[in-house]
C-alpha positions as CSV (number, residue, x, y, z in Angstrom):
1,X,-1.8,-10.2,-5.2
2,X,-2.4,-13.9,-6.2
3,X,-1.5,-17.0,-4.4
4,X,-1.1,-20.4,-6.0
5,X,-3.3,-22.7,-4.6
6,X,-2.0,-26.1,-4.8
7,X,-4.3,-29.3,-3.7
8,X,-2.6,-32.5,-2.9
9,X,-4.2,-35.8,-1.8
10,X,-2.5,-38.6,-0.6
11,X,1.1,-37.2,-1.6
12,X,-0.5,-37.0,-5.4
13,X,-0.7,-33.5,-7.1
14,X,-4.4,-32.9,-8.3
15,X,-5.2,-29.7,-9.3
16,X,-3.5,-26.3,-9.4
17,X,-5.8,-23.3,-8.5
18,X,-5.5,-19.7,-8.5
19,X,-7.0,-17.5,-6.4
20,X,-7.2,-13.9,-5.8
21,X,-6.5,-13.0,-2.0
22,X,-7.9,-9.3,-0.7
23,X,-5.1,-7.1,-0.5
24,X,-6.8,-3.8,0.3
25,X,-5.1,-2.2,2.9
26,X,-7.2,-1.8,6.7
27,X,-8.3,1.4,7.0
28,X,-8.7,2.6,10.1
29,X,-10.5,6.0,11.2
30,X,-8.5,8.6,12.9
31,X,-9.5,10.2,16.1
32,X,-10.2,13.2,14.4
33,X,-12.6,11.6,12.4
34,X,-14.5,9.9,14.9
35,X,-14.4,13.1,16.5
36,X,-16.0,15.1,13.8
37,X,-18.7,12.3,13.0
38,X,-19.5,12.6,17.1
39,X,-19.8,16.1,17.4
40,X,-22.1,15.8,14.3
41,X,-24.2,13.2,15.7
42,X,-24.5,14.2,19.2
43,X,-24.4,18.4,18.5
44,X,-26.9,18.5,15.1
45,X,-28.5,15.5,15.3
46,X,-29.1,15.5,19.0
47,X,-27.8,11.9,19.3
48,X,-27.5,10.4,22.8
49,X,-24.2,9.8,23.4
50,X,-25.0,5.4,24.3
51,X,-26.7,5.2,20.5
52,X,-23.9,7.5,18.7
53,X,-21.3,5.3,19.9
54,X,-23.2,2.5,18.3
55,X,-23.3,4.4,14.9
56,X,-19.6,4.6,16.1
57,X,-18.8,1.3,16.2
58,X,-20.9,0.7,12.6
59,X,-18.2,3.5,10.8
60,X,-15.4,2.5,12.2
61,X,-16.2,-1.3,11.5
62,X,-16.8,0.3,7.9
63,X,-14.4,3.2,7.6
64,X,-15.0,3.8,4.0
65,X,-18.4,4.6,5.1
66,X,-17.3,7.0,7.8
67,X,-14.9,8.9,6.0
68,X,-17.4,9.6,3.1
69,X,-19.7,10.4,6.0
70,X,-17.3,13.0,7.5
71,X,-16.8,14.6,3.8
72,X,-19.9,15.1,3.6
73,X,-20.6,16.6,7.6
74,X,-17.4,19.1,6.2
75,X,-19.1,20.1,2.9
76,X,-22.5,19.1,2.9
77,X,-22.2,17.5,-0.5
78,X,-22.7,13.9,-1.4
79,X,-19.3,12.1,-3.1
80,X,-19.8,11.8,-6.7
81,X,-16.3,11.9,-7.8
82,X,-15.9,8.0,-6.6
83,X,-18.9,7.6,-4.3
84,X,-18.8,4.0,-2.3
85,X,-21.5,2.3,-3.8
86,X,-23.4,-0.5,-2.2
87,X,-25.7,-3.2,-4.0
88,X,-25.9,-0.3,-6.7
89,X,-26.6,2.6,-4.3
90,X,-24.5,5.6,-3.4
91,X,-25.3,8.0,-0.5
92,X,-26.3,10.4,-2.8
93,X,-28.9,8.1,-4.7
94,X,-30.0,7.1,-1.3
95,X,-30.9,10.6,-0.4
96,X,-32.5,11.6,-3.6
97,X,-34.9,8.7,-2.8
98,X,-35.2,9.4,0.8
99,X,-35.0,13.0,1.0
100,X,-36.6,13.3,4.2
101,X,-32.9,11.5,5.3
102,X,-30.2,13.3,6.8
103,X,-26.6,13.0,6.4
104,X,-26.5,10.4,9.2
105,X,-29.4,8.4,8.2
106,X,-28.0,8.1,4.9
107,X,-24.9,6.8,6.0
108,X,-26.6,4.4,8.6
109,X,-28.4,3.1,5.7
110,X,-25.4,2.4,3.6
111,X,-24.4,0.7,6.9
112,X,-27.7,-1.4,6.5
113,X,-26.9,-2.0,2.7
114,X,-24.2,-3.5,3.3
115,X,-24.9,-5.2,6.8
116,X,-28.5,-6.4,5.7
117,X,-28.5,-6.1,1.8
118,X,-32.3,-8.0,1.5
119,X,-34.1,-5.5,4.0
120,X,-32.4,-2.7,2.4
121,X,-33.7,-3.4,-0.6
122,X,-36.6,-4.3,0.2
123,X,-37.0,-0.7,2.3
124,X,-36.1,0.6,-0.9
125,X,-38.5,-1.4,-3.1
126,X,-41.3,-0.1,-0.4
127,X,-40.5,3.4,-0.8
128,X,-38.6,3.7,2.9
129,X,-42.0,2.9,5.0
130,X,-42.2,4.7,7.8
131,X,-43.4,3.5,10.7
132,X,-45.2,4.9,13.9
């Protein structure tokens, strides 16, 4: 949807604007969802239950991340019909490039793409350093 912007000073019309306003609808993650992604985390991945409700907290502030996420916890395969993709990365590019990556480090990082685009790149760049 687009809004007409229109600036006025001093009672005297100056400039007409247009602007596009975000109209995507909130998405919010079910409780069956954050179900799923919780047994996942705390069941396979051996997650304590303090830090998986902080991976929580990141999918449901992103929910198209979590949803994706839960797809792939359900089938085990990365979208590719209309993967997210962040600063030009999809959870499946992620994991061919960090294969040692699990479905929940995947999705964390697409958390980080998004949340910290320069260090994810540059953790990309680097090859995903590990660190002791």
């Amino acid at each position: 949807m687009k809004k007409l912007l229109i600036i006025f000073l001093a009672g005297i019309f100056l400039l007409p604007l247009v602007f596009a306003e975000d109209t995507q609808t909130e998405i919010k993650l079910s409780e069956k969802t954050i179900n799923t992604l919780k047994e996942y985390m705390e069941i396979e991945e051996k997650v304590p239950a303090d830090r998986a409700e902080g991976y929580l907290s990141d999918f449901k502030k992103y929910p198209d991340i979590g949803l994706e996420f839960e797809k792939w916890i359900i089938t085990r395969e990365y979208e590719t019909k209309k993967p997210i993709k962040i600063e030009g990365y999809t959870a499946k590019d992620i994991s061919e490039l960090a294969p040692f990556m699990k479905g929940l480090g995947v999705y964390n990082f697409m958390v980080s793409l998004r949340d910290y685009p320069d260090y994810a790149l540059l953790c990309i760049k680097q090859g995903f350093p590990l660190y002791d």
